[in-house]
PDB file with one MODEL, atoms N, CA, C and O in Angstrom:
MODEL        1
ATOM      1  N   UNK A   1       8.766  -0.803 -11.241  1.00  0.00           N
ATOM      2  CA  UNK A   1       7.929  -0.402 -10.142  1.00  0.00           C
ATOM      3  C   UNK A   1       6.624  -1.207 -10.211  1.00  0.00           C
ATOM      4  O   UNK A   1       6.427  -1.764 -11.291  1.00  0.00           O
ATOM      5  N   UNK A   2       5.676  -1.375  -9.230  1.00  0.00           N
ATOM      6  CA  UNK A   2       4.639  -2.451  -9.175  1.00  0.00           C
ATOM      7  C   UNK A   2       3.706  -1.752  -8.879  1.00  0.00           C
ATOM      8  O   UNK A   2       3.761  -0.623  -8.393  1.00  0.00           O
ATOM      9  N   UNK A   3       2.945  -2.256  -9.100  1.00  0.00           N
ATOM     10  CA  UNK A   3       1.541  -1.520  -8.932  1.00  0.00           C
ATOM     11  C   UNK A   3       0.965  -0.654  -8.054  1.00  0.00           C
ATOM     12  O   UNK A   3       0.546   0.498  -8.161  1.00  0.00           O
ATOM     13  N   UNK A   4       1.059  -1.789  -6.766  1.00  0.00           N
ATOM     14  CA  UNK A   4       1.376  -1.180  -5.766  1.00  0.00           C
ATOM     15  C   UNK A   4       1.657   0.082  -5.632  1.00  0.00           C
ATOM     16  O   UNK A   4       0.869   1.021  -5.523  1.00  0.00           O
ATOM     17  N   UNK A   5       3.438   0.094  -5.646  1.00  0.00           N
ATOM     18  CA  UNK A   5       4.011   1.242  -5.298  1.00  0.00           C
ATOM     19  C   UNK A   5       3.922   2.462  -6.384  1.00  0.00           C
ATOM     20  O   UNK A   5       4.278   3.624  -6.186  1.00  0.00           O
ATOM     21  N   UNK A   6       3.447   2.001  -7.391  1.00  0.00           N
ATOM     22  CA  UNK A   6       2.561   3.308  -8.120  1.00  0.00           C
ATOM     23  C   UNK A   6       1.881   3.854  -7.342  1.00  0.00           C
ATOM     24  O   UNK A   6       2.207   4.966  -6.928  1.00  0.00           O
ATOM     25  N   UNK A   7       0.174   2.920  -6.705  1.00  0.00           N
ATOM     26  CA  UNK A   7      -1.069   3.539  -6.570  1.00  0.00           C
ATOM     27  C   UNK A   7      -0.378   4.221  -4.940  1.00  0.00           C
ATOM     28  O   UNK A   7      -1.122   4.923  -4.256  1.00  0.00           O
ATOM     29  N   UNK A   8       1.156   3.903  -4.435  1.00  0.00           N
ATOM     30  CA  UNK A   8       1.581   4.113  -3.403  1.00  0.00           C
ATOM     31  C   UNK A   8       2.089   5.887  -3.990  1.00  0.00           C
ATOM     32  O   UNK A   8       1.312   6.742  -3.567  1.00  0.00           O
ATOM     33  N   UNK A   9       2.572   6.114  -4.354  1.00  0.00           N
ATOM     34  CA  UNK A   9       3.566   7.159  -4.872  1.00  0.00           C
ATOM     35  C   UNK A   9       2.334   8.109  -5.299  1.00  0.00           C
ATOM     36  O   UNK A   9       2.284   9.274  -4.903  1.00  0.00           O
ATOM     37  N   UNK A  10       1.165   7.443  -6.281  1.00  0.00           N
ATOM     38  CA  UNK A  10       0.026   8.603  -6.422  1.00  0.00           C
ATOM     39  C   UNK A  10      -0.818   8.965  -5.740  1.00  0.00           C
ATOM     40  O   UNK A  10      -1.541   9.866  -6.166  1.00  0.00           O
ATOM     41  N   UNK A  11      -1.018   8.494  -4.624  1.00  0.00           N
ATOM     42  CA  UNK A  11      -1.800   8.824  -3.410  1.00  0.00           C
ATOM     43  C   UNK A  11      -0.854   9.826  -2.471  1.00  0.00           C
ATOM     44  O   UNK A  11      -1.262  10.786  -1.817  1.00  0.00           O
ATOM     45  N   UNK A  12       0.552   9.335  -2.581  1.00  0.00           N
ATOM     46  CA  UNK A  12       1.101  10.280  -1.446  1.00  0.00           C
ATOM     47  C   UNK A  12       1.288  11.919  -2.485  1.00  0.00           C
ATOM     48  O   UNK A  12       1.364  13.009  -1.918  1.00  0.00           O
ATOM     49  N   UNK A  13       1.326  11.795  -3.801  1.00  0.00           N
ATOM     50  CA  UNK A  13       1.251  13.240  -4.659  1.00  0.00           C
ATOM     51  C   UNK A  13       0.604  13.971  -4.603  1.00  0.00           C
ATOM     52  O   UNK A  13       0.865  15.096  -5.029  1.00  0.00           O
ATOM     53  N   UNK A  14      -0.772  13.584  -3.931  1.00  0.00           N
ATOM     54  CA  UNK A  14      -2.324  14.129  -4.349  1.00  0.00           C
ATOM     55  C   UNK A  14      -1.726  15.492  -3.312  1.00  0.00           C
ATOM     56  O   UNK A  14      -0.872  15.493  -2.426  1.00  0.00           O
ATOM     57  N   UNK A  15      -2.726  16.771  -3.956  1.00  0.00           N
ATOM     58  CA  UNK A  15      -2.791  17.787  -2.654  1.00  0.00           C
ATOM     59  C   UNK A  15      -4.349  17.466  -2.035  1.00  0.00           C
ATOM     60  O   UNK A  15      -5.261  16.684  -2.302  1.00  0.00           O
ATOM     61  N   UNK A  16      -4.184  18.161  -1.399  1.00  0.00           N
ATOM     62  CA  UNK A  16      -5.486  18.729  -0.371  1.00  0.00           C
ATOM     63  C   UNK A  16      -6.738  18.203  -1.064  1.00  0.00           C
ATOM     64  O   UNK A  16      -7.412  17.182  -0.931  1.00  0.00           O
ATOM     65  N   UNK A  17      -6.811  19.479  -1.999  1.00  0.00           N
ATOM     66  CA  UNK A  17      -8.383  19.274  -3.028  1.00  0.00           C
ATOM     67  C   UNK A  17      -8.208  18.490  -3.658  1.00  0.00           C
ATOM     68  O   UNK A  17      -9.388  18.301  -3.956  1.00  0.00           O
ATOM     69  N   UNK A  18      -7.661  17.723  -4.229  1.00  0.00           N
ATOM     70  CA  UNK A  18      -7.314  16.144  -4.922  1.00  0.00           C
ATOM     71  C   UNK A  18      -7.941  15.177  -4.202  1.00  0.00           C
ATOM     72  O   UNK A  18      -8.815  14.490  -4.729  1.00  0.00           O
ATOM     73  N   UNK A  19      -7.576  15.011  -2.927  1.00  0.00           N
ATOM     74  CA  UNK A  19      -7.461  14.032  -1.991  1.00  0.00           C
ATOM     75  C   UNK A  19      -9.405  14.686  -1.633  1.00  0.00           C
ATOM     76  O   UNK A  19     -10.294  13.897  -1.951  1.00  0.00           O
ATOM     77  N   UNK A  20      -9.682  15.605  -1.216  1.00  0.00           N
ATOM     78  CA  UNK A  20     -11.146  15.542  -0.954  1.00  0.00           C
ATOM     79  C   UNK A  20     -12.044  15.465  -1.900  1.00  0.00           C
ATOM     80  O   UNK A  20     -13.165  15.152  -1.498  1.00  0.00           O
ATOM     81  N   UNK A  21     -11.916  15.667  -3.157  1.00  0.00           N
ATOM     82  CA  UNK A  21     -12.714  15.299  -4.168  1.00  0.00           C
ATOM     83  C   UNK A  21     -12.888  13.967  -4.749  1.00  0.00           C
ATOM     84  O   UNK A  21     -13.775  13.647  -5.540  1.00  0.00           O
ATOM     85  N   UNK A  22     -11.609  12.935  -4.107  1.00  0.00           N
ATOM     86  CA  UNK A  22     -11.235  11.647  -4.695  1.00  0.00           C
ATOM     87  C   UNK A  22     -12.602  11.333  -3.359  1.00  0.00           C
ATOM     88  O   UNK A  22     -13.616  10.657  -3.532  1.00  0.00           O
ATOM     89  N   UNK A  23     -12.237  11.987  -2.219  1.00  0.00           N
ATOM     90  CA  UNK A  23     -13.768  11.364  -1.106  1.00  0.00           C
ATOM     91  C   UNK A  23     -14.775  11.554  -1.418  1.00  0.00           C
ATOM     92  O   UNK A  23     -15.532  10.672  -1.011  1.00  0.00           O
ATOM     93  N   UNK A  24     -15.310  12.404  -2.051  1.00  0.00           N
ATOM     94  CA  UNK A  24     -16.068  13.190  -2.601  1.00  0.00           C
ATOM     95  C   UNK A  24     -16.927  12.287  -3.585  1.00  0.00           C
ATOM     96  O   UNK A  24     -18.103  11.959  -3.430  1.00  0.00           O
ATOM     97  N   UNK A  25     -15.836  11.865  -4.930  1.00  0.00           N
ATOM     98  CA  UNK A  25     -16.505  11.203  -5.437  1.00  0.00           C
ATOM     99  C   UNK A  25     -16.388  10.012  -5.392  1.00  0.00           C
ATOM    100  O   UNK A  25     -16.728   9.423  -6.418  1.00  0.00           O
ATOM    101  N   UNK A  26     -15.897   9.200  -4.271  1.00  0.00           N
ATOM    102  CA  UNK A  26     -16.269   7.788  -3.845  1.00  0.00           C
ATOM    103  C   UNK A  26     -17.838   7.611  -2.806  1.00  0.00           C
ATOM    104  O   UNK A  26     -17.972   6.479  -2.340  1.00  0.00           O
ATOM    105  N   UNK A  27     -18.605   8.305  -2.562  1.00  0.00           N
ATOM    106  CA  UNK A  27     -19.425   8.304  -1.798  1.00  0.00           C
ATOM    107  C   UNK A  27     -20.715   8.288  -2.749  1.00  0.00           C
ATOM    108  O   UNK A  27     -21.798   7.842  -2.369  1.00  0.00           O
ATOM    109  N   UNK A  28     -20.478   8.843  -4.085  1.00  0.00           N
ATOM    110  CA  UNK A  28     -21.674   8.524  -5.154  1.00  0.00           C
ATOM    111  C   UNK A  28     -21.738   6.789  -5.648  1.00  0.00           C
ATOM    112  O   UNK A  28     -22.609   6.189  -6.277  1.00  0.00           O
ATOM    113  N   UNK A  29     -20.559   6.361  -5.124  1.00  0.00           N
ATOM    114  CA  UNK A  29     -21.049   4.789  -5.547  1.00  0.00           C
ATOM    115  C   UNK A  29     -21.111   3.966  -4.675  1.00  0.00           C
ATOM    116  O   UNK A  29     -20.331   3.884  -3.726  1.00  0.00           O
ATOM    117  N   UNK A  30     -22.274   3.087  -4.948  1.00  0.00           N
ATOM    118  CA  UNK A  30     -22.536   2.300  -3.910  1.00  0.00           C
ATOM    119  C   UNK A  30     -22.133   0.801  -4.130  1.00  0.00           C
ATOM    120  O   UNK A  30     -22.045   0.380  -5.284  1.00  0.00           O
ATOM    121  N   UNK A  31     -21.873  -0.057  -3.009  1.00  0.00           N
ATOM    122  CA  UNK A  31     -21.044  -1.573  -2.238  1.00  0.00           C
ATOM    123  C   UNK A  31     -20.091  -1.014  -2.004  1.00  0.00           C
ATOM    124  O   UNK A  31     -19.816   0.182  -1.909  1.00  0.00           O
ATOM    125  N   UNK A  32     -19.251  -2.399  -1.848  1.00  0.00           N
ATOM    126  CA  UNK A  32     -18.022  -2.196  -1.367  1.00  0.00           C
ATOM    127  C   UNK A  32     -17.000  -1.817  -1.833  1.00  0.00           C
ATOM    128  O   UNK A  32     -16.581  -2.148  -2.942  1.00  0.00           O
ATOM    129  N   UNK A  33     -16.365  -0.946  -0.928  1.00  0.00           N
ATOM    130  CA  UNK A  33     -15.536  -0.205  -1.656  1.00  0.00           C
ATOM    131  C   UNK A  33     -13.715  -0.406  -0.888  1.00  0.00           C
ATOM    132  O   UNK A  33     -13.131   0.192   0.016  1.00  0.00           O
ATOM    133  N   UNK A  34     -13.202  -1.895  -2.096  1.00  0.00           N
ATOM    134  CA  UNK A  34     -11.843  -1.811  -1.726  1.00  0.00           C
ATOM    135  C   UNK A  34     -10.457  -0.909  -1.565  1.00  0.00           C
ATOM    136  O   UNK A  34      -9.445  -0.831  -0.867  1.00  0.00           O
ATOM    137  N   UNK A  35     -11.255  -0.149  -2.936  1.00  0.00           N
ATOM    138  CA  UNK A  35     -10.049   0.802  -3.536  1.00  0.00           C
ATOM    139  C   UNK A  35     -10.029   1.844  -2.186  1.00  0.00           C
ATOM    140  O   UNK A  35      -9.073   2.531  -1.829  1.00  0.00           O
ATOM    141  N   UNK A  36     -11.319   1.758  -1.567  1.00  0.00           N
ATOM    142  CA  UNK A  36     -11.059   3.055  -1.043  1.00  0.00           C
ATOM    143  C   UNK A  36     -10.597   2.357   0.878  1.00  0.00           C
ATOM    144  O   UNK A  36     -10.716   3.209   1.759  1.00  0.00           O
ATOM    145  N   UNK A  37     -10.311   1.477   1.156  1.00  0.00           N
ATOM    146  CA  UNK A  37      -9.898   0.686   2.124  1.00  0.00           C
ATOM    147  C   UNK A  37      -8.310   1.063   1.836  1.00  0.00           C
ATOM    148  O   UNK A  37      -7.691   1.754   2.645  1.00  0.00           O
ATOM    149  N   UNK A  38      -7.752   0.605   0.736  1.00  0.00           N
ATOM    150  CA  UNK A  38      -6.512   0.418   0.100  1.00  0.00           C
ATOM    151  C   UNK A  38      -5.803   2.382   0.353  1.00  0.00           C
ATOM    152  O   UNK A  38      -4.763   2.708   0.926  1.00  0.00           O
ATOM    153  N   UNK A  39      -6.508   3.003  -0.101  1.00  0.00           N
ATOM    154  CA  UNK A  39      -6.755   4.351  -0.220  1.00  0.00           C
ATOM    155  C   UNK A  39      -5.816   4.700   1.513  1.00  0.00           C
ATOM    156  O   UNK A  39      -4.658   4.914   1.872  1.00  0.00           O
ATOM    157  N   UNK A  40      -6.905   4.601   2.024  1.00  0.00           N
ATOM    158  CA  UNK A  40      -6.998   5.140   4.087  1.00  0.00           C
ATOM    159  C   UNK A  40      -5.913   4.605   4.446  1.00  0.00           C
ATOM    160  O   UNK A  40      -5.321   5.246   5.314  1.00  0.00           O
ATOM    161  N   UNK A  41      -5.356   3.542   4.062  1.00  0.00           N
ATOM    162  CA  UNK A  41      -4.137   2.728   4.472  1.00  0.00           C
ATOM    163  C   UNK A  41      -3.297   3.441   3.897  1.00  0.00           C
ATOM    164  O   UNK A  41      -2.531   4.062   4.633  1.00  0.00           O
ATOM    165  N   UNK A  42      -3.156   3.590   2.484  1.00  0.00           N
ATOM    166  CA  UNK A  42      -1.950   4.503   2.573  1.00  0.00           C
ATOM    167  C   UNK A  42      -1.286   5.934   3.186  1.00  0.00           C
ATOM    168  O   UNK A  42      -0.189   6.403   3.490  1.00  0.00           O
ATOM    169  N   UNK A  43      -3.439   6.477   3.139  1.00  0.00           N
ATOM    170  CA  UNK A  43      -2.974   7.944   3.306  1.00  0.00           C
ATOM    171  C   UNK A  43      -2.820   8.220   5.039  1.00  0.00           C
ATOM    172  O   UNK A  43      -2.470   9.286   5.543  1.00  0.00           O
ATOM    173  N   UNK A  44      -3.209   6.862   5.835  1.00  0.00           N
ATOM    174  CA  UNK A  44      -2.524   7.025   6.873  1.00  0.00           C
ATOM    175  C   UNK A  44      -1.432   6.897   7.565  1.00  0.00           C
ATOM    176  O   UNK A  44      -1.274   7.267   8.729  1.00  0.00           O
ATOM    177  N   UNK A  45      -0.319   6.149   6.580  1.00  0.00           N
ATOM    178  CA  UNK A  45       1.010   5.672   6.768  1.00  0.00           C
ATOM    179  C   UNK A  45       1.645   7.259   6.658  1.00  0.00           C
ATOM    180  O   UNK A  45       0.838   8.184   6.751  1.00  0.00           O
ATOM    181  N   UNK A  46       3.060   7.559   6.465  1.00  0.00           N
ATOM    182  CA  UNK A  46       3.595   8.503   7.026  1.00  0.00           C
ATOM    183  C   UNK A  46       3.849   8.574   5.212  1.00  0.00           C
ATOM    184  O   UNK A  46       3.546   7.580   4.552  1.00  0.00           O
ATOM    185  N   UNK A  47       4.253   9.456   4.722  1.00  0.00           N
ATOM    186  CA  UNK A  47       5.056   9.457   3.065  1.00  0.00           C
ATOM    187  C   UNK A  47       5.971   9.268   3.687  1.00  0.00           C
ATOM    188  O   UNK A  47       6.267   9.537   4.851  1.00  0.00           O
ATOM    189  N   UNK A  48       6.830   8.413   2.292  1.00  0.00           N
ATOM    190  CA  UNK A  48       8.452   7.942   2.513  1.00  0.00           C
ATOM    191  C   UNK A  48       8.878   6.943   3.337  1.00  0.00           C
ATOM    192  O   UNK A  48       9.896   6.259   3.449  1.00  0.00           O
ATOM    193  N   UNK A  49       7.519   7.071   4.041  1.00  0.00           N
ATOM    194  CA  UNK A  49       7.723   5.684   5.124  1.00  0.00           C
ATOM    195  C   UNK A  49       6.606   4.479   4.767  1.00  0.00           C
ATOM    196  O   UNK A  49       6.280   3.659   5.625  1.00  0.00           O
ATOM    197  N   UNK A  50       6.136   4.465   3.598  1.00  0.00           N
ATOM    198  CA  UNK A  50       5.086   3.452   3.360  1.00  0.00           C
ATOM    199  C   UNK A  50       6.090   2.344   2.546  1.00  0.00           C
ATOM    200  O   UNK A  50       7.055   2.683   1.861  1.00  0.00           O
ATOM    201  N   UNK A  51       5.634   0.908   2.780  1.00  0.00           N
ATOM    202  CA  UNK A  51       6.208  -0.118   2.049  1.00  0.00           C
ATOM    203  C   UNK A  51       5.619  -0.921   1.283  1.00  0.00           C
ATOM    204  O   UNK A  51       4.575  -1.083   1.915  1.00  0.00           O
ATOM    205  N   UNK A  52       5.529  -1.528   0.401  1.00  0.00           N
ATOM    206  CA  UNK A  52       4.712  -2.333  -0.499  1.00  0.00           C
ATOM    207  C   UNK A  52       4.210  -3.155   0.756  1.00  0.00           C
ATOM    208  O   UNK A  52       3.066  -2.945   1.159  1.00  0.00           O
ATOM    209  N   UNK A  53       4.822  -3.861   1.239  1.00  0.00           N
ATOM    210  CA  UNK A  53       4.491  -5.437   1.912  1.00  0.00           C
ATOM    211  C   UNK A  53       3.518  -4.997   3.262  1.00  0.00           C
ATOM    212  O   UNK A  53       2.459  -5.556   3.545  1.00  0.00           O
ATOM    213  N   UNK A  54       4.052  -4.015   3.922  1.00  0.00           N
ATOM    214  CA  UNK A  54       3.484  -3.336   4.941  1.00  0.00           C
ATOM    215  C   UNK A  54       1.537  -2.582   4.514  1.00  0.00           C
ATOM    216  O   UNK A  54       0.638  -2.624   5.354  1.00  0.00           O
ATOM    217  N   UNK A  55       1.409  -2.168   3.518  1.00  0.00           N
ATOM    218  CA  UNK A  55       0.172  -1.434   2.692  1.00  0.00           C
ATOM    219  C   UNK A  55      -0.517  -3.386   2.469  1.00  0.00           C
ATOM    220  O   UNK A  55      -1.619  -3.653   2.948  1.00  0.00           O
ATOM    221  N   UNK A  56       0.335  -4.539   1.701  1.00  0.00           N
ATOM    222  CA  UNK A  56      -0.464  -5.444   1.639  1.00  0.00           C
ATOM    223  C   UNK A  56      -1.087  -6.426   2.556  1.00  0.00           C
ATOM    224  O   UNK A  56      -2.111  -7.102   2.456  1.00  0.00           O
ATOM    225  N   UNK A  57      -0.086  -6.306   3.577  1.00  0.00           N
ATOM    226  CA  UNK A  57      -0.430  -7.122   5.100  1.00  0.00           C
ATOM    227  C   UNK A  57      -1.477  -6.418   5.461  1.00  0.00           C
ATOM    228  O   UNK A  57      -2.532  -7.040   5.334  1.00  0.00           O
ATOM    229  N   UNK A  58      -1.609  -4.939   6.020  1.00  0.00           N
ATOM    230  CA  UNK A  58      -2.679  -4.276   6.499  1.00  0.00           C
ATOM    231  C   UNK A  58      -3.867  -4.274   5.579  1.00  0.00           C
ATOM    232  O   UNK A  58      -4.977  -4.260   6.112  1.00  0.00           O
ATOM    233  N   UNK A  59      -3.794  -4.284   4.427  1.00  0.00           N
ATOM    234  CA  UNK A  59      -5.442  -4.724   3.670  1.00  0.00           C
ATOM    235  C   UNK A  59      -5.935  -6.022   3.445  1.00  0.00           C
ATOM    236  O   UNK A  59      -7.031  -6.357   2.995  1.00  0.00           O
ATOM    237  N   UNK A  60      -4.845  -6.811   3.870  1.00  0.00           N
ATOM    238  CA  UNK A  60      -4.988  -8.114   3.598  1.00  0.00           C
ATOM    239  C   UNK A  60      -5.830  -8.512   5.204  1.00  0.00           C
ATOM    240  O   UNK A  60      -6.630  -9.442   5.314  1.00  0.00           O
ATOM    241  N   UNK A  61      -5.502  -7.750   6.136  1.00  0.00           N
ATOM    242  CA  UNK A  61      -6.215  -7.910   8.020  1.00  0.00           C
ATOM    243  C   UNK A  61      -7.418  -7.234   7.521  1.00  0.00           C
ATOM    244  O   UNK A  61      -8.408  -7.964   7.567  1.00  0.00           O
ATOM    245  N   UNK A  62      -7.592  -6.249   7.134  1.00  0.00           N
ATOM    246  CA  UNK A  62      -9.037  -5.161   7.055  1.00  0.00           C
ATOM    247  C   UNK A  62      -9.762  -5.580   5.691  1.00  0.00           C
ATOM    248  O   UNK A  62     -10.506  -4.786   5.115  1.00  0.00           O
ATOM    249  N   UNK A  63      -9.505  -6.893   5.194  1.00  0.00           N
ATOM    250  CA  UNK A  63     -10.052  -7.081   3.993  1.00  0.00           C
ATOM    251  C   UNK A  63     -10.457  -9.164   4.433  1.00  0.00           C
ATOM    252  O   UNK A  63     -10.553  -9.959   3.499  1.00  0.00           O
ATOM    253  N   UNK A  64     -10.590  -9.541   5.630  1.00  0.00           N
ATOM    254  CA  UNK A  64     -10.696 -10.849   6.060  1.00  0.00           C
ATOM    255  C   UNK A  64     -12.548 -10.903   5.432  1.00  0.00           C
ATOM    256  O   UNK A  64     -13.299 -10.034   5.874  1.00  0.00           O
ATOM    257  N   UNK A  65     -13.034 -11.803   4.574  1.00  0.00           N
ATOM    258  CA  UNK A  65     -14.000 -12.079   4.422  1.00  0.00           C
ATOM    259  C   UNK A  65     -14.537 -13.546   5.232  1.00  0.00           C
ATOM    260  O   UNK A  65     -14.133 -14.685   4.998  1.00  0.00           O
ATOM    261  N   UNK A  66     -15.278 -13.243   5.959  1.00  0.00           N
ATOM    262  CA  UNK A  66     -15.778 -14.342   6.935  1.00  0.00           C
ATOM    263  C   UNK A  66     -17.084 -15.144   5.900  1.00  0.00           C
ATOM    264  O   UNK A  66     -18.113 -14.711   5.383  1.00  0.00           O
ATOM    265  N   UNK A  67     -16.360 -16.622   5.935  1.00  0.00           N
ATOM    266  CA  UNK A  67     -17.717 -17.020   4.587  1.00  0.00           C
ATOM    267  C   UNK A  67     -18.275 -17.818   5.647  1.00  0.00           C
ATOM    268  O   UNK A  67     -19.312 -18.454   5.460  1.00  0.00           O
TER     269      UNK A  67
ENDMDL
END
């Protein structure tokens, strides 16, 4: 299994209060915050219906750094 579809499989496990405390305590740190880009993408895909390649294309569009 790949990394990925780990941080894929432990995001879709989380309950309720898991999932708002993980918001919770991403808001005490400050820049940018990939993990939590990576995060919204999964937890807006459907469970069971998320794909590795599909989670990396979409952060790979919402993650374009304009130099």
């Amino acid at each position: 299994m790949t990394n990925c579809a780990t941080i894929i499989r432990l995001i879709n496990s989380l309950s309720a209060s898991e999932k708002r405390q993980f918001r919770l305590s991403t808001r005490k740190q400050a820049g940018k915050k990939d993990y939590l880009t990576l995060y919204d993408i999964i937890e807006n895909s459907r469970p069971g219906e998320t794909e590795v390649k599909k989670v990396s294309t979409a952060f790979a569009k919402r993650n374009r750094n304009p130099l």
